[in-house]
NUPA-714886 format. One record per residue (C-alpha): x, y, z. Coordinates in pm, whole numbers, padded with zeros to 5 digits, always signed. Example, Ala and Ser with C-alpha at 12.3 -4.5 7.8 and 13.67 -1.06 7.14 Angstrom:
# NUPA-714886
+01230-00450+00780
+01367-00106+00714
# end
This chain:
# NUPA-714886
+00337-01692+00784
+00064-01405+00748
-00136-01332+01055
-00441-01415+00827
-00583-01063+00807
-00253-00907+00602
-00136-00711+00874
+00257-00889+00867
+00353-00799+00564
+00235-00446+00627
+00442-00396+00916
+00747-00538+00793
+00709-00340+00451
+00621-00048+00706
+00983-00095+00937
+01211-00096+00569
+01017+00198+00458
+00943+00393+00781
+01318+00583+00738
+01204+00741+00408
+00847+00780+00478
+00725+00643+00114
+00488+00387+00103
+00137+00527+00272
+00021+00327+00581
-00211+00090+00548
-00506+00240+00760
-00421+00562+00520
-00504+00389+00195
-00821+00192+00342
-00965+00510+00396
-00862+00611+00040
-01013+00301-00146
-01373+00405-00070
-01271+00738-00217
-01155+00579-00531
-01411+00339-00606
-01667+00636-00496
-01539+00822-00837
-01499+00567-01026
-01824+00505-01038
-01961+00872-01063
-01707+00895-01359
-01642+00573-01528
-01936+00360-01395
-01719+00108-01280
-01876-00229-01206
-01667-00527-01023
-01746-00904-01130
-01627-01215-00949
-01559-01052-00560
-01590-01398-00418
-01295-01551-00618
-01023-01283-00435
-00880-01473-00108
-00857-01276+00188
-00540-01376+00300
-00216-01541+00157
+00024-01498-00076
-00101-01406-00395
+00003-01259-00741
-00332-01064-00917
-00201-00999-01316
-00454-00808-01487
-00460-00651-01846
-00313-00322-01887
-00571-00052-01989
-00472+00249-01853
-00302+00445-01580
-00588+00390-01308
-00569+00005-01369
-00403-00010-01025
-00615+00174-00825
-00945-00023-01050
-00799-00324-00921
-00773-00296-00558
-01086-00132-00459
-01238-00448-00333
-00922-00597-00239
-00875-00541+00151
-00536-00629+00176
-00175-00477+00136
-00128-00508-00172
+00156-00391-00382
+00246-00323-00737
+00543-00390-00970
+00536-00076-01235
+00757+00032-01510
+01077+00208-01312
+01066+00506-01549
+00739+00593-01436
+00879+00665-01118
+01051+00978-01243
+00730+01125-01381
+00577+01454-01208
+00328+01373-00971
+00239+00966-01106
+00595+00854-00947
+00491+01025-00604
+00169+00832-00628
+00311+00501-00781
+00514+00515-00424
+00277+00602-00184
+00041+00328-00338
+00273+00076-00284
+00428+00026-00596
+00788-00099-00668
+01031-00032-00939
+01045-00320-01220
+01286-00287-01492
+01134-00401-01822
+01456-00404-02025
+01602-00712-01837
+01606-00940-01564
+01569-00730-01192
+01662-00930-00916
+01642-00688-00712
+01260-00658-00725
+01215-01002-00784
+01366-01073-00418
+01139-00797-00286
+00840-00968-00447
+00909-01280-00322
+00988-01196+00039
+00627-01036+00021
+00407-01318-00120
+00584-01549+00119
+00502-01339+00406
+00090-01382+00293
+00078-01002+00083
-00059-01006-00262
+00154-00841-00591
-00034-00671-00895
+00197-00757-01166
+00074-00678-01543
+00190-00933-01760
+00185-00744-02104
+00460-00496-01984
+00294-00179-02070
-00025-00102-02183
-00279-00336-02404
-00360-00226-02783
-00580+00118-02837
-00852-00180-02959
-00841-00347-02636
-00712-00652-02727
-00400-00805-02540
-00037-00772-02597
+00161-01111-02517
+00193-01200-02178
+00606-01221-02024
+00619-01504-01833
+00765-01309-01494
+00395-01362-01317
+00375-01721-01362
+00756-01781-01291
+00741-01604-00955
+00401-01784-00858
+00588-02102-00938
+00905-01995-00702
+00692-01867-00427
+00408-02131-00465
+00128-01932-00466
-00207-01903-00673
-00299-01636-00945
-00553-01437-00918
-00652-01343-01329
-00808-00982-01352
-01003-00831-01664
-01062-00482-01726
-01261-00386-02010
-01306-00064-02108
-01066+00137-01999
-00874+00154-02343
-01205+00326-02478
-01145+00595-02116
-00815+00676-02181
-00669+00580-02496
-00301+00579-02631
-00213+00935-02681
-00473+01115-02453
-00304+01321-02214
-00668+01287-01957
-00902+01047-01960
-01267+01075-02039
-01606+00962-01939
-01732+00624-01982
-01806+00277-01866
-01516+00009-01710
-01605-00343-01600
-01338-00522-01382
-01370-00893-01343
-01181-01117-01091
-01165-01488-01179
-01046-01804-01036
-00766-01896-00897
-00499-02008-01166
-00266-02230-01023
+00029-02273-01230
+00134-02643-01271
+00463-02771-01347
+00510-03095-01547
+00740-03371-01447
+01049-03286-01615
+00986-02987-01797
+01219-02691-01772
+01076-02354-01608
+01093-02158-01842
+00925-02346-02074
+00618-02441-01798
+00605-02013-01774
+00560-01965-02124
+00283-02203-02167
+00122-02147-01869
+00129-01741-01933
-00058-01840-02227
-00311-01994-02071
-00324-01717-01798
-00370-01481-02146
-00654-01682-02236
-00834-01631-01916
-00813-01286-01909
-00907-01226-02267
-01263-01446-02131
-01361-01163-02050
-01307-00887-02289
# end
């Protein structure tokens, strides 16, 4: 069980990764968030909705939209927690956005198929009381704003670890860095935290088919807001 302030997970995260030296620790990356939300809002005016809706402790997956590259980092500067992220793999071997992807905390996913592998990492996590950013459209939302379907992956591991959702909405950040743009540019974001979803399983009704409807509902929440 988590200690109640997050600091389990950490450590055990901390003794599989300590050999390699990958994952920052997490005193590092509270000093960083400040940093982060500092230019965000110099640059992109960022403004955060709905802070009392994200728990301070236990497991918990937060799916968001998918905007742009700095959804990530958008995303957990009010959360206080370890927190870790399931990206695209391939974005791992990218010049300088793979070495950040890993000392932010983020993990591997394979989009083109089922990845146990990260799926067991996940899990372990959220059952130790840590909270996993998962993006439910895959890859990034429409150059309009508007949302790609959701996979059903968030809602099926919230279902297997039993534990809440956290629905995020950013808005905005399609207009900062759109398809195509190499940088982004100035502008406003909003990010907005709602609710805890808690995906419900009907008597009787197979899993996968519970995911896909409840991912649809998850999509509806998070397009609230758009």
């Amino acid at each position: 069980m988590s200690s109640g302030n997050g600091t389990f997970p950490e450590k055990k995260e901390e003794q599989r990764t300590a050999a390699r030296g990958s994952t920052l620790p997490q005193w590092q990356l509270e000093i960083l968030r400040p940093i982060v939300g500092f230019f965000s809002r110099v640059f992109f005016k960022i403004e955060f909705y709905g802070l009392e809706n994200v728990p301070s402790e236990g497991g918990l997956i937060i799916a968001a939209n998918h905007q742009t590259y700095i959804d990530p980092f958008w995303i957990s500067v009010p959360i206080k927690r370890p927190t870790r992220y399931l990206a695209w793999n391939s974005a791992f071997r990218w010049p300088v956005v793979g070495r950040c992807l890993v000392w932010f905390g983020a993990w591997p996913l394979a989009l083109e198929g089922s990845d146990p592998g990260a799926i067991r990492r996940s899990l372990q996590w959220l059952k130790d009381g840590g909270a996993v950013v998962i993006f439910p459209e895959g890859g990034r939302s429409t150059e309009a704003g508007s949302l790609e379907r959701f996979k059903a992956g968030a809602v099926r591991l919230a279902l297997e670890a039993q534990v809440p959702i956290l629905p995020v909405t950013i808005k905005g950040g399609n207009r900062i860095w759109p398809r195509g743009w190499r940088f982004p540019r100035l502008g406003k974001v909003t990010v907005t935290y709602h609710p805890l979803y808690h995906a419900e399983q009907c008597p009787n009704e197979e899993t996968r088919a519970c995911a896909r409807r409840e991912s649809e509902r998850l999509a509806q929440v998070i397009a609230s807001a758009l």
